[in-house]
C-alpha positions in Angstrom: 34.3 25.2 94.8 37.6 26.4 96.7 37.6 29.5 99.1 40.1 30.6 96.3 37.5 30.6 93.9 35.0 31.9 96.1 37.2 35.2 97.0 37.7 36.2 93.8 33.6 36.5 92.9 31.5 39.5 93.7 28.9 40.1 96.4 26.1 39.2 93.5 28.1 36.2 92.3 28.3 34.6 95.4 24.6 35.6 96.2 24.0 33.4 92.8 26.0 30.8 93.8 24.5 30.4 97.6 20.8 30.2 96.0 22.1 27.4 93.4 23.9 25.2 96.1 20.7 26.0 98.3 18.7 24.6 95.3 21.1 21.8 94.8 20.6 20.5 98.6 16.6 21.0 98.1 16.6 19.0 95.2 18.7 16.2 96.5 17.2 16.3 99.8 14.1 15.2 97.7 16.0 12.7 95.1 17.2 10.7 98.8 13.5 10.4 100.0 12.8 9.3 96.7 15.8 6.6 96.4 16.7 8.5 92.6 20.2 10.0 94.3 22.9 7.2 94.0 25.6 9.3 96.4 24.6 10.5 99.1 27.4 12.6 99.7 26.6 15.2 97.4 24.7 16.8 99.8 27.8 17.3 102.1 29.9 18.9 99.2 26.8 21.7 98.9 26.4 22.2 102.7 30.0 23.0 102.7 29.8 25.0 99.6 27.0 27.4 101.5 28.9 27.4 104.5 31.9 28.5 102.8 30.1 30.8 100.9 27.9 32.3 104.0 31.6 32.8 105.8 33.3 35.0 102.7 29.9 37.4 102.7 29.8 37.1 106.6 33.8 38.2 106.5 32.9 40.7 103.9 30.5 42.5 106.1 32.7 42.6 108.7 35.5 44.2 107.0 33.6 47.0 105.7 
């Protein structure tokens, strides 16, 4: 997901979207220890997705 995208949500959309990408690194985190996950670098995509969502609610706050 693109900051693009992410600007456009609302404050409970990207809430939804943080707690599904925090899931989504859980859950993989868990398929590497088992040897299920064959790319590895799915878990970098979602760290960046939360960090890009944690930066639009951080600037958010700010602004208000």
């Amino acid at each position: 997901m693109n900051m693009s995208e992410l600007t456009e949500k609302t404050e409970q959309e990207l809430q939804n979207v943080l707690a599904d990408a925090r899931e989504r690194v859980r859950m993989l985190r868990f398929g590497i220890a088992a040897k299920q996950v064959k790319n590895i670098r799915e878990i970098r995509a979602s760290r960046k997705t939360i960090a890009r969502v944690l930066g639009v609610l951080r600037a958010r706050s700010l602004k208000k």
